[in-house]
C-alpha positions as protocol buffer text, in pm:
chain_id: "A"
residue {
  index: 1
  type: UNK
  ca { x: -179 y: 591 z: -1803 }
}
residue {
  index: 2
  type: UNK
  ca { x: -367 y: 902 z: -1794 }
}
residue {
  index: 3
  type: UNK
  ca { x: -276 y: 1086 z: -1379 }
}
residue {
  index: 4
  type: UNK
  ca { x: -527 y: 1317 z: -1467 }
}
residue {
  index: 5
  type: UNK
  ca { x: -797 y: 1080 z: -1368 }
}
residue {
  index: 6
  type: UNK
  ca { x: -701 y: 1045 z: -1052 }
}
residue {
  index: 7
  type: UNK
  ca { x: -594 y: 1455 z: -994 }
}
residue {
  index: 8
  type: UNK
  ca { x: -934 y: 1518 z: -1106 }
}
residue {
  index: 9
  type: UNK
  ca { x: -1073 y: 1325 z: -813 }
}
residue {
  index: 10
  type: UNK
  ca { x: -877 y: 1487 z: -537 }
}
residue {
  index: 11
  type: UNK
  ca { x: -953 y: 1825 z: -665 }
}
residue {
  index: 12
  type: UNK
  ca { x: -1308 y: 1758 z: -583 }
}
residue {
  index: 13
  type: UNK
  ca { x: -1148 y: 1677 z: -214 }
}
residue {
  index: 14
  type: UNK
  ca { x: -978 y: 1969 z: -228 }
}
residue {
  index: 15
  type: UNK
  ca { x: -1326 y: 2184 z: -340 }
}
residue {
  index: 16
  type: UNK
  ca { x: -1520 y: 2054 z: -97 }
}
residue {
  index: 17
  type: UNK
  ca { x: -1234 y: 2069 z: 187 }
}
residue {
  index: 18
  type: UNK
  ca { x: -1217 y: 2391 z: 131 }
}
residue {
  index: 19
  type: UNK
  ca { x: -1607 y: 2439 z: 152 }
}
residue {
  index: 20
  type: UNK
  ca { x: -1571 y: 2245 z: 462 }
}
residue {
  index: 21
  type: UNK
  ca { x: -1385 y: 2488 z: 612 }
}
residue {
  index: 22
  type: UNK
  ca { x: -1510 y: 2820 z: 534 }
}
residue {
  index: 23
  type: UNK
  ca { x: -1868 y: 2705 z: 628 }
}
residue {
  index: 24
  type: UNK
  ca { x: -1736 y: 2594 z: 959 }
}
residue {
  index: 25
  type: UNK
  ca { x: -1590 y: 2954 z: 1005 }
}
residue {
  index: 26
  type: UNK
  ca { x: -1938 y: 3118 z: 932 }
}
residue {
  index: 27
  type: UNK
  ca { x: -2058 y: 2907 z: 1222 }
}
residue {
  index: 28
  type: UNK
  ca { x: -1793 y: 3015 z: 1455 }
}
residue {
  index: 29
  type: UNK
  ca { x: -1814 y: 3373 z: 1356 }
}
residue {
  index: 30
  type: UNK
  ca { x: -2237 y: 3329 z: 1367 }
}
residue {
  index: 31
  type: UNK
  ca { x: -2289 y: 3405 z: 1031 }
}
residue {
  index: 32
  type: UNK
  ca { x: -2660 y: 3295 z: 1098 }
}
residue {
  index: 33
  type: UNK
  ca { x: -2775 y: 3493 z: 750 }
}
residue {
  index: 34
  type: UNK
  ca { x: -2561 y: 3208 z: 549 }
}
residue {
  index: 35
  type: UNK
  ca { x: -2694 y: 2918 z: 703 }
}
residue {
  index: 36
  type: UNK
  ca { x: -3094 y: 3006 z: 553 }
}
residue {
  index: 37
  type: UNK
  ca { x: -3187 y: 2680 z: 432 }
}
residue {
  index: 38
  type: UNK
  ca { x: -2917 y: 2462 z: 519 }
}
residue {
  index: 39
  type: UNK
  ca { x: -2871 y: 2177 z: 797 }
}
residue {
  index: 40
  type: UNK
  ca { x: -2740 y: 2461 z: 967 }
}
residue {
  index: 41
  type: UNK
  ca { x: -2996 y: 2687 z: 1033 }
}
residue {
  index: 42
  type: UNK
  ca { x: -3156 y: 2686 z: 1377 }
}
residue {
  index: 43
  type: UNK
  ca { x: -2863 y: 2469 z: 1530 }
}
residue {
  index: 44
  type: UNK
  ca { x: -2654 y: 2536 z: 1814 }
}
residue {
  index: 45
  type: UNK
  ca { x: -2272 y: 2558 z: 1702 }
}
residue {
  index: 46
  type: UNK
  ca { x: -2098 y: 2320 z: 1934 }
}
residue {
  index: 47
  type: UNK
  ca { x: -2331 y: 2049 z: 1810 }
}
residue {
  index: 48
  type: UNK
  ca { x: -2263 y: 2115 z: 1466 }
}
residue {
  index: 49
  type: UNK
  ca { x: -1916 y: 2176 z: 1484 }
}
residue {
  index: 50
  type: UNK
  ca { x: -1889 y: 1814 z: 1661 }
}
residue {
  index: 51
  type: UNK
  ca { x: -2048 y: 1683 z: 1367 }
}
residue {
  index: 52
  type: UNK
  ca { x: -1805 y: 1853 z: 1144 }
}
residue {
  index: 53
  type: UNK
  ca { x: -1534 y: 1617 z: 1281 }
}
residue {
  index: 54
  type: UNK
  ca { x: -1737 y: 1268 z: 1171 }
}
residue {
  index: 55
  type: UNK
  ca { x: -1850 y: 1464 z: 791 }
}
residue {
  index: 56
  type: UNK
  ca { x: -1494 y: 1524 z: 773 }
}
residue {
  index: 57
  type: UNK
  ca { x: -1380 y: 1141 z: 839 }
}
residue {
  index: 58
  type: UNK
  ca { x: -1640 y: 1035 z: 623 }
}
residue {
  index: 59
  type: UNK
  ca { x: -1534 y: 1257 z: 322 }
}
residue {
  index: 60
  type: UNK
  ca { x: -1190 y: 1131 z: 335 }
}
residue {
  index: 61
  type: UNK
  ca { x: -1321 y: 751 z: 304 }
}
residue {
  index: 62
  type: UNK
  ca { x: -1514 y: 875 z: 54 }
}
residue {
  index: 63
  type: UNK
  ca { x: -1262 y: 1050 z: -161 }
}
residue {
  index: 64
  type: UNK
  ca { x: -1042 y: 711 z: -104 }
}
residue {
  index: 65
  type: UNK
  ca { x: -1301 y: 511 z: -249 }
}
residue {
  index: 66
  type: UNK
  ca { x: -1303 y: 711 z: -556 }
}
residue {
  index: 67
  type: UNK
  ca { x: -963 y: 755 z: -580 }
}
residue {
  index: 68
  type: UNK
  ca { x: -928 y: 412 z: -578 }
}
residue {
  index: 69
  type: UNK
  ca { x: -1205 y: 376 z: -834 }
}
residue {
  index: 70
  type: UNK
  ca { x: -1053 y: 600 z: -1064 }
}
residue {
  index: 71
  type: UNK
  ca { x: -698 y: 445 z: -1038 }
}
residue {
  index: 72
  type: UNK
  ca { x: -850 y: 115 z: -1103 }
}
residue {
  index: 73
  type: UNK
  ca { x: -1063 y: 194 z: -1369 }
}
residue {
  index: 74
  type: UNK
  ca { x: -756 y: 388 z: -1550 }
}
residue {
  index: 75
  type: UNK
  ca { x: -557 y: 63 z: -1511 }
}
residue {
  index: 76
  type: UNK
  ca { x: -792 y: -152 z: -1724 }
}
residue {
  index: 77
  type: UNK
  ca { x: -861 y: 75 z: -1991 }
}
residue {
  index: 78
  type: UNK
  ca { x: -459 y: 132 z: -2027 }
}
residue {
  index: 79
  type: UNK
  ca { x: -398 y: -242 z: -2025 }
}
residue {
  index: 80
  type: UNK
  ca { x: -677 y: -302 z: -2267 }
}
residue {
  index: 81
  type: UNK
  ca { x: -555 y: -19 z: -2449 }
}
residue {
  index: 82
  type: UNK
  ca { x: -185 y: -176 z: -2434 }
}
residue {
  index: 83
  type: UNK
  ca { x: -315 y: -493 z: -2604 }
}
residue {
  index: 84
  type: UNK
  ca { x: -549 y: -381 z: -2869 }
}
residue {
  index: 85
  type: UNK
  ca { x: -268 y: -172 z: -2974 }
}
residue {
  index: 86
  type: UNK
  ca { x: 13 y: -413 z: -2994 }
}
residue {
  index: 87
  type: UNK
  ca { x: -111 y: -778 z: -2956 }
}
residue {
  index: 88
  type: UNK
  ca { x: -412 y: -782 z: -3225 }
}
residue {
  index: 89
  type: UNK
  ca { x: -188 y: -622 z: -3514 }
}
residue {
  index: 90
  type: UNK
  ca { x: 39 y: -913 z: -3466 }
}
residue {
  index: 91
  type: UNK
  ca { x: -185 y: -1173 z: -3688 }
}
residue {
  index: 92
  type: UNK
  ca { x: -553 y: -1362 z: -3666 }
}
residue {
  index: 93
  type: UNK
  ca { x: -447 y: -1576 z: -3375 }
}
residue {
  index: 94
  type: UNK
  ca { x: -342 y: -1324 z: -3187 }
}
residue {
  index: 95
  type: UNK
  ca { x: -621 y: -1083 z: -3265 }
}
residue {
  index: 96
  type: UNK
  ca { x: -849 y: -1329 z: -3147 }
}
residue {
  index: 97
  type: UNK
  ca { x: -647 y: -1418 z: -2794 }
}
residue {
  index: 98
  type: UNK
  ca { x: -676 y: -1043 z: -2756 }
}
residue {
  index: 99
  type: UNK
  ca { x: -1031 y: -1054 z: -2810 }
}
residue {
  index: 100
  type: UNK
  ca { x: -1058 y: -1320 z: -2528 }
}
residue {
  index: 101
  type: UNK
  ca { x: -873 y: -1094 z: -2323 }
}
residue {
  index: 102
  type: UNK
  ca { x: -1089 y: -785 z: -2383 }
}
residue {
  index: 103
  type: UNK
  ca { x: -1400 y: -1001 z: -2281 }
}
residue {
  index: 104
  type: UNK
  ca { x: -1264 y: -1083 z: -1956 }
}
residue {
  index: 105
  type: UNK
  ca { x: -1072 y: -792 z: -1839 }
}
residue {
  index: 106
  type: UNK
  ca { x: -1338 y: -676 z: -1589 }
}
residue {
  index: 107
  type: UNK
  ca { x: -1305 y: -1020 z: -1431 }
}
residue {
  index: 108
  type: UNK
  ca { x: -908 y: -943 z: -1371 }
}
residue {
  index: 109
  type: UNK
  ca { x: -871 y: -907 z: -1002 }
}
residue {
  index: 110
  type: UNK
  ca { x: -733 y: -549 z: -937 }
}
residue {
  index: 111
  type: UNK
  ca { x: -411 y: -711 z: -752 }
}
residue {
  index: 112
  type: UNK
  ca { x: -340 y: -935 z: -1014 }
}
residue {
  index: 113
  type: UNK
  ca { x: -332 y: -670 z: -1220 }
}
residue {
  index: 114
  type: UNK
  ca { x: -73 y: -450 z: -988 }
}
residue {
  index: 115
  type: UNK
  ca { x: 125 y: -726 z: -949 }
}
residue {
  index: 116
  type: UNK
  ca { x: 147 y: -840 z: -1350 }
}
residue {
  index: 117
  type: UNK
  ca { x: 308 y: -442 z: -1353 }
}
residue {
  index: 118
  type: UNK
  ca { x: 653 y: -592 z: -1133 }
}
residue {
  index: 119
  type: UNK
  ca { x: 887 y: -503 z: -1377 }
}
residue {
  index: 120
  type: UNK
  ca { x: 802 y: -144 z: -1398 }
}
residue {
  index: 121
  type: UNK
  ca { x: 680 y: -76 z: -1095 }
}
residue {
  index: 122
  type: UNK
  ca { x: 891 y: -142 z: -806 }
}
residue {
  index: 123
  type: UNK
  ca { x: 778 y: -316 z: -488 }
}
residue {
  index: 124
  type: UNK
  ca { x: 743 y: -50 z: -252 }
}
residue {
  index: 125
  type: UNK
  ca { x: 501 y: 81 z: -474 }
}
residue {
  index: 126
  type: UNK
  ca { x: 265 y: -197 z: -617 }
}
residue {
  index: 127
  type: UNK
  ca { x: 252 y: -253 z: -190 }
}
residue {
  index: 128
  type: UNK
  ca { x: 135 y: 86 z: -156 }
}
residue {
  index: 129
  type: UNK
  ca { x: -126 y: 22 z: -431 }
}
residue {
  index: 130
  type: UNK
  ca { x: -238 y: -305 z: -251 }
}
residue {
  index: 131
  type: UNK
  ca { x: -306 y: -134 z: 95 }
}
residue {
  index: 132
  type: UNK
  ca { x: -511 y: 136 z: -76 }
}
residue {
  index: 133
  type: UNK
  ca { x: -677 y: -131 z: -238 }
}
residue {
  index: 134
  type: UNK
  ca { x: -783 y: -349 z: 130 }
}
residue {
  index: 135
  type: UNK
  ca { x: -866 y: 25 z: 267 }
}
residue {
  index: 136
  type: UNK
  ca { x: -1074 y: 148 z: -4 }
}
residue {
  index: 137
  type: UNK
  ca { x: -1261 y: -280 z: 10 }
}
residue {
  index: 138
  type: UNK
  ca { x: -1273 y: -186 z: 393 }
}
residue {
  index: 139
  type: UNK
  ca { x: -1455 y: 144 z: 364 }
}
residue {
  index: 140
  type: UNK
  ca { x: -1635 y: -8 z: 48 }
}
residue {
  index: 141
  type: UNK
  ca { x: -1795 y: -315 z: 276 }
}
residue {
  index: 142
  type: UNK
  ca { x: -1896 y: -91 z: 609 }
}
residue {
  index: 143
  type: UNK
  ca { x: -1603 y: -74 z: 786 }
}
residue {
  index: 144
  type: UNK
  ca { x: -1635 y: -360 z: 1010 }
}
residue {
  index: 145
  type: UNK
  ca { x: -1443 y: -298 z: 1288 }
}
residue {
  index: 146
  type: UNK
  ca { x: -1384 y: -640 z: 1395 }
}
residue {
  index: 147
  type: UNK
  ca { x: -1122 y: -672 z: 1069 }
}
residue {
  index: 148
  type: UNK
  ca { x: -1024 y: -291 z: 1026 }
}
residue {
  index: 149
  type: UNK
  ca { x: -742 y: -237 z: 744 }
}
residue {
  index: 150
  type: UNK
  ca { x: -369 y: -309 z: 775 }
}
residue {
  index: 151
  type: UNK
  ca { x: -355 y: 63 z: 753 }
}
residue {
  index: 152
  type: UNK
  ca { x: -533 y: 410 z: 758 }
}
residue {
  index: 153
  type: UNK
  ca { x: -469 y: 691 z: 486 }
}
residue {
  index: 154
  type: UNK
  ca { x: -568 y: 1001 z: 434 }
}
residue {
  index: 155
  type: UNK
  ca { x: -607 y: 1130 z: 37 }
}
residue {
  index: 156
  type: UNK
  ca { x: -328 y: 1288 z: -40 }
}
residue {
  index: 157
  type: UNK
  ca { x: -100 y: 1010 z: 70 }
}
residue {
  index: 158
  type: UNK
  ca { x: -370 y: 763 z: -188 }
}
residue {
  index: 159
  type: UNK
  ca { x: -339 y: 1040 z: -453 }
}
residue {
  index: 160
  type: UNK
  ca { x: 36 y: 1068 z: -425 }
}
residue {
  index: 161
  type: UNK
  ca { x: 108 y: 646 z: -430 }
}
residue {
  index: 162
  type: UNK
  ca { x: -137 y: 631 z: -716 }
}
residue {
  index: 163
  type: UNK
  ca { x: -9 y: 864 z: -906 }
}
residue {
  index: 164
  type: UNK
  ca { x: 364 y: 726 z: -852 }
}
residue {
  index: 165
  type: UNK
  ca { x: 225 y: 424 z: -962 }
}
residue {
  index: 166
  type: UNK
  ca { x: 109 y: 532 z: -1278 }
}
residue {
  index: 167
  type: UNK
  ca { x: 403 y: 674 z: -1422 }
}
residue {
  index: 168
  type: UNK
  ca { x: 608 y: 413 z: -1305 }
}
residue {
  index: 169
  type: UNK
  ca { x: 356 y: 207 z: -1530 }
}
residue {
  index: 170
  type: UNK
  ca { x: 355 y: 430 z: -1837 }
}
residue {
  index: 171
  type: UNK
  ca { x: 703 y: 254 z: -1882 }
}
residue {
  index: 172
  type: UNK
  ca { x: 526 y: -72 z: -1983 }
}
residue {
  index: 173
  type: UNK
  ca { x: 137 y: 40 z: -2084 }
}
């Protein structure tokens, strides 16, 4: 499994963090000449520096989301990948059970496919994976906050359990 996928991700976080926070500190310092033609311009700074704190929540959900996304979409090309390369040179049978396989893979719930990793991946772990996973479905499906998520991340915690994940599941794919 290829972590780059997912470090890629978070150091869009990371850009845009950081742009996050040096546009907040033109505001404070009233750097009005930076803000021409921006959301900025014209607006008093309490009110946008309030806003600041809800862009900010919203980013991270984001980022989780894609994080996720990433992770996810890295785990069926690496399984796929894992059976075209082993299974189909095996003989015709096999090569065309693996071609079954290939034509339903995007079907393949993303837990089942955590959880068909046990042996290499140790339980803390594929548990970490499966919260990220009922965040990132919470965020994904509006955030109803009569069933919020079993718990609340931030990304570097997602990027971190993700990326322990996929070592742990080079071992096998």
């Amino acid at each position: 499994m290829n972590e780059r996928i997912v470090n890629d991700v978070f150091s869009v976080y990371e850009f845009l963090k950081d742009s996050i926070k040096v546009t907040k500190r033109s505001i404070v310092k009233d750097m009005f000449d930076l803000h021409n033609r921006t959301l900025f311009w014209g607006e008093q700074k309490e009110l946008v520096m309030k806003q600041f704190v809800g862009v900010e929540s919203e980013l991270e959900d984001i980022m989780i989301l894609s994080l996720f996304a990433s992770f996810e979409r890295e785990l069926r090309v690496s399984i796929q990948t894992a059976i075209d390369g082993n299974v189909r040179k095996l003989n015709p049978t096999l090569e065309r059970l693996a071609l079954l396989l290939s034509g339903s893979i995007e079907r393949w719930t993303v837990l089942d496919m955590i959880d068909a990793l046990e042996d290499v991946v140790d339980r803390d772990t594929r548990s970490k994976a499966k919260q990220i996973y009922n965040y990132r479905n919470w965020v994904a499906h509006g955030k109803n906050p009569a069933k919020p998520p079993a718990i609340r991340t931030d990304p570097k915690t997602v990027q971190v359990a993700l990326i322990d994940f996929m070592v742990q599941a080079k071992k096998a794919i």
